[in-house]
C-alpha positions in Angstrom: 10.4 -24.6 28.6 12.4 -24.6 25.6 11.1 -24.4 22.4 10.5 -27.1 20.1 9.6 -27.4 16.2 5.6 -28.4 16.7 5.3 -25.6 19.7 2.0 -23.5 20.0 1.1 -20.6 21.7 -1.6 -18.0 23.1 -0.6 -14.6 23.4 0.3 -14.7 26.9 3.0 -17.5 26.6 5.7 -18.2 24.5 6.6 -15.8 21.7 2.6 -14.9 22.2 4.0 -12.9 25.2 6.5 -11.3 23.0 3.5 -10.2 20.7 1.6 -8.2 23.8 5.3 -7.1 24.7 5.5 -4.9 21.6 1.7 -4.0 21.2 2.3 -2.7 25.3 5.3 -0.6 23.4 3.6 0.7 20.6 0.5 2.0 22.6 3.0 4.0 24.7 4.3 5.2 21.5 1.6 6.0 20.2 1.0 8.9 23.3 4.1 10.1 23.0 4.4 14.2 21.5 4.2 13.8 17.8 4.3 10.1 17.3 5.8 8.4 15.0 2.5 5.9 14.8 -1.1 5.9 16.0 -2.1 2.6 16.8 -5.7 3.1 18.4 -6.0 -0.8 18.7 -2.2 -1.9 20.6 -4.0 -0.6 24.0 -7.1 -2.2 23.5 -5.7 -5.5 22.6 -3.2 -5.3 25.0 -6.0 -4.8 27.9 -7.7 -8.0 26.3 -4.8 -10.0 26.8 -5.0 -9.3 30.5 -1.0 -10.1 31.1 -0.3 -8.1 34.7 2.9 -6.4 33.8 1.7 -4.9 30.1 -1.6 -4.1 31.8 -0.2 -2.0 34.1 2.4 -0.4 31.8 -0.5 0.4 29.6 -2.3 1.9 32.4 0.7 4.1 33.4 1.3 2.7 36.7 4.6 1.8 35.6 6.9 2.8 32.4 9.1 0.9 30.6 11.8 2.3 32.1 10.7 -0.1 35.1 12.0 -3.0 33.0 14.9 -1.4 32.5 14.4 -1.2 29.0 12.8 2.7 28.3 13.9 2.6 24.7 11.3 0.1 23.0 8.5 2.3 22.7 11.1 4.6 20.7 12.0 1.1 18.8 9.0 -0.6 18.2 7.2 3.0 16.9 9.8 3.8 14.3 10.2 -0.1 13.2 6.1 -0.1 12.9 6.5 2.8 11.0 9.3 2.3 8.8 7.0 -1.1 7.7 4.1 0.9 7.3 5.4 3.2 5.0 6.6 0.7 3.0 3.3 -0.9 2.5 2.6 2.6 2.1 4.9 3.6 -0.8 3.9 -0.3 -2.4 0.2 0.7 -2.4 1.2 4.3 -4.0 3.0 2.7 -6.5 0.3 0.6 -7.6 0.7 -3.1 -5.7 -3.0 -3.7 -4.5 -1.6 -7.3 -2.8 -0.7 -7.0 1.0 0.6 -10.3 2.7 1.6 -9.7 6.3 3.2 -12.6 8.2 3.1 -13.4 11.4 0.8 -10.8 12.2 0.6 -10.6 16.3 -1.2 -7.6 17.6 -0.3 -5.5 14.8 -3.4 -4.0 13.1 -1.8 -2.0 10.1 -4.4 -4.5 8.1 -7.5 -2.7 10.0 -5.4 1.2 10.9 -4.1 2.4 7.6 -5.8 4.2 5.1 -5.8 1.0 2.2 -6.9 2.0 -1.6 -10.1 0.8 -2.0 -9.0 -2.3 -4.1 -6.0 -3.1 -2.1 -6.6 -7.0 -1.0 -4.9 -7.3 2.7 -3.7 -11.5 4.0 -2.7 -11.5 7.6 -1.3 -14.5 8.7 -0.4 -15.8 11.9 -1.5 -18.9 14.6 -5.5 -19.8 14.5 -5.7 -19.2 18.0 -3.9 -16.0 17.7 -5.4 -14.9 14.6 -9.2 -15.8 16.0 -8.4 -14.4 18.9 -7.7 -10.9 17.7 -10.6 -10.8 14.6 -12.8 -12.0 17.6 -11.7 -9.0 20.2 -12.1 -6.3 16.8 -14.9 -7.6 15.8 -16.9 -7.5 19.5 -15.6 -3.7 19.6 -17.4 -2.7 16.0 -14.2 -3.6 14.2 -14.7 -6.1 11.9 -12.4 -7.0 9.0 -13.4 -4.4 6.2 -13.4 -5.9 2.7 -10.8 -7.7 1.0 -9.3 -8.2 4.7 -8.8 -11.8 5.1 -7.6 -13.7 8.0 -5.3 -16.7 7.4 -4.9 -18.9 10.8 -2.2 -21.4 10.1 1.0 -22.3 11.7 3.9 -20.9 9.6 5.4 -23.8 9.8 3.0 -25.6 7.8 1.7 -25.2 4.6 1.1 -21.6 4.7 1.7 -21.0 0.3 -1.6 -23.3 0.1 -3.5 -21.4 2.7 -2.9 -18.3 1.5 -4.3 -19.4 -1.6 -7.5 -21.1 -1.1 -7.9 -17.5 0.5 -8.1 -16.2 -2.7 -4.3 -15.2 -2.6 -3.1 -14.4 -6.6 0.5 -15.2 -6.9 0.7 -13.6 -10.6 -0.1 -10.2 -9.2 2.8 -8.4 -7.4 2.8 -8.3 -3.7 3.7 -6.3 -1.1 5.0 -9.0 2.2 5.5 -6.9 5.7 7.3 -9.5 8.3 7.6 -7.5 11.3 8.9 -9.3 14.6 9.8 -12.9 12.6 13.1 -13.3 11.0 14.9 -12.5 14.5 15.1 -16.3 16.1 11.6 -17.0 16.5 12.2 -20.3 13.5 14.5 -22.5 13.3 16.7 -22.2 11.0 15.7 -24.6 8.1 12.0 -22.8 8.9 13.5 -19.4 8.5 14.9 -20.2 4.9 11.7 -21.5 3.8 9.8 -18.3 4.8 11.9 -16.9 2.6 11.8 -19.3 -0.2 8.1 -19.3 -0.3 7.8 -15.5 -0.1 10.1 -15.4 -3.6 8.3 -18.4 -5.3 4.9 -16.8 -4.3 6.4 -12.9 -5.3 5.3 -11.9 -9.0 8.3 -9.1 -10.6 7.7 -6.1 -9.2 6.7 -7.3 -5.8 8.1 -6.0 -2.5 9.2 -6.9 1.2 9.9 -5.0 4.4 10.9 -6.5 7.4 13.2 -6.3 10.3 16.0 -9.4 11.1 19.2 -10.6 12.6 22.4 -10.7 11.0 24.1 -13.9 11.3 27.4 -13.1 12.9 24.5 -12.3 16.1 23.3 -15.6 16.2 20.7 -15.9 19.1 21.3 -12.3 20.2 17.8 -11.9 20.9 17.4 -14.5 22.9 20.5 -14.0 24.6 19.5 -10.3 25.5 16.1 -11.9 26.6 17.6 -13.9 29.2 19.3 -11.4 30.9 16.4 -9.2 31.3 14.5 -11.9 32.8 15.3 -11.3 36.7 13.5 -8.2 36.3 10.5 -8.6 34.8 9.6 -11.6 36.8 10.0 -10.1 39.2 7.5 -7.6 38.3 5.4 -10.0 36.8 5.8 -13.5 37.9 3.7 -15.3 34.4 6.6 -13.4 32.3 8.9 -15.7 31.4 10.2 -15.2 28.2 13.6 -17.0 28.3 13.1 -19.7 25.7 11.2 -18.0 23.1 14.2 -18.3 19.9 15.8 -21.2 18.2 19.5 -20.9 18.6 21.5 -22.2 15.0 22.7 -20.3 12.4 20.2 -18.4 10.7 20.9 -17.2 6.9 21.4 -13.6 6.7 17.9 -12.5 5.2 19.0 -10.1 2.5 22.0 -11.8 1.0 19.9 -14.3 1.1 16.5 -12.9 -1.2 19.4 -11.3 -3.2 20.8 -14.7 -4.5 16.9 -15.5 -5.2 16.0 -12.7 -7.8 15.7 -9.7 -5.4 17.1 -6.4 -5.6 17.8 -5.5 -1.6 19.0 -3.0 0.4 19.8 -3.4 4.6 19.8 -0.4 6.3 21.3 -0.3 10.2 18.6 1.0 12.8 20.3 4.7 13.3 19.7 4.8 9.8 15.9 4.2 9.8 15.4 6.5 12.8 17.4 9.4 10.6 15.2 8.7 7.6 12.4 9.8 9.5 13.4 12.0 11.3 14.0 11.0 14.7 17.3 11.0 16.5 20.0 8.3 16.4 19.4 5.9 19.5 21.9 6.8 22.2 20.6 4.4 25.2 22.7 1.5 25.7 20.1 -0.9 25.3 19.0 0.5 22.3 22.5 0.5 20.9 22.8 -3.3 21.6 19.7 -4.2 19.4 20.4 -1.7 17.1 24.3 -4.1 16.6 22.5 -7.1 15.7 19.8 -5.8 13.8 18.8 -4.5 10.5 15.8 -2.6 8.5 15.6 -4.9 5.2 13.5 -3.6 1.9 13.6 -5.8 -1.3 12.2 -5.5 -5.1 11.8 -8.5 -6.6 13.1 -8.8 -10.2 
């Protein structure tokens, strides 16, 4: 079904699915010799979901490779840990304000090592957002202090929700939006993530996140589609066809850079060099590595 602008999810449908997708590829990166992250939770949470074809890769009875797509444990590791060290290098520099958006299955609000007065916001749908605190919290992993969960739509009134949760928008901040600025809004949604994100960023505040340039309008969800055969078959419940908003979506950092941010967009082979890792050579790596971009921002 395609989507539409009042849509919901669980994290077995829908961009939901995509959520488990990732957390599936960052468990597997996660084993891999000398990771590039260590995400003790993705496995757990991926279990919890109980999707067949993530299970199983989890599990080890089959590999990515299976799908056809053998690269996204490489991709999803190095984007989880270019975005971690940039909360990282916030922190360090003195920005005790973490806002993470749209959330998913990550957990770098519960895995990294957070200064002791670092407040942490993650936001993302109530039944997504219960769902996880609920799994955590039944396993002995509760929210540590000055974690707070924030379930709203971002469609809504997020700004107001993140305050009334004690949010302090004349502190600097440090915004992580991994996985969101890549088709999952429409368009007029998209900018609006972005224009509350300035109006709510103090000087000196940061962003990381990963996104789409325009002239690759839908790519995602083209690339989607045609990988759909496969894992259906595998997995009949996966269906993960309609989970972007085609339209023209502003490009992200020449956007924030008309708004009062210094930016800087750096293409994937990039990242993987800065730490480290080889350039990606596998075609279907190459492909999402042509429409998308590693974007870091100060905010004047």
């Amino acid at each position: 079904m395609p989507r539409s602008h009042n849509d919901s999810w669980d994290l077995k449908t829908s961009v939901g699915a995509t959520a488990t997708l990732v957390a599936a590829a960052r468990a597997v990166a996660s084993r891999q010799p000398d990771p590039v992250i260590r995400d003790p939770f993705a496995e757990v949470l991926v279990r919890a979901v109980g999707l067949n074809l993530f299970t199983r890769i989890v599990d080890g009875e089959i590999d990515f490779s299976d799908l056809e797509v053998e690269w996204m444990p490489d991709y999803f590791g190095v984007r989880t840990r270019t975005l971690d060290d940039c909360a990282r290098d916030a922190c360090r520099a003195g920005i005790r304000q973490v806002v993470i958006l749209a959330s998913g299955l990550d957990c770098r609000a519960y895995r990294l090592d957070w200064p002791p007065a670092a407040t942490r916001y993650e936001i993302d749908q109530p039944q997504v957002i219960d769902w996880k605190r609920r799994v955590l919290t039944g396993l002995g992993w509760a929210p540590a202090e000055g974690h707070h969960c924030v379930g709203i739509d971002l469609r809504q009134d997020w700004p107001t929700a993140l305050r009334q949760s004690g949010f302090d928008d004349t502190q600097p901040t440090v915004w992580i939006v991994e996985g969101l600025l890549i088709g999952y809004l429409p368009p007029e949604a998209h900018d609006r993530i972005l224009d509350a994100i300035t109006h709510l960023s103090a000087p000196g505040s940061r962003l990381g996140a990963d996104y789409i340039d325009t002239p690759k309008t839908d790519a995602l969800g083209e690339n989607l589609r045609r990988r759909h055969a496969v894992w259906n078959q595998l997995d009949p419940e996966i269906d993960l066809r309609n989970v972007t908003f085609a339209g023209q979506h502003t490009e992200a950092a020449e956007y924030l850079a008309e708004r009062g941010w210094t930016t800087r967009s750096a293409e994937i082979a990039d990242v993987f060099a800065a730490i480290g890792r080889p350039a990606p050579i596998a075609d279907g790596l190459v492909e999402v590595a042509s429409f998308t971009r590693m974007l870091s921002g100060v905010r004047i």
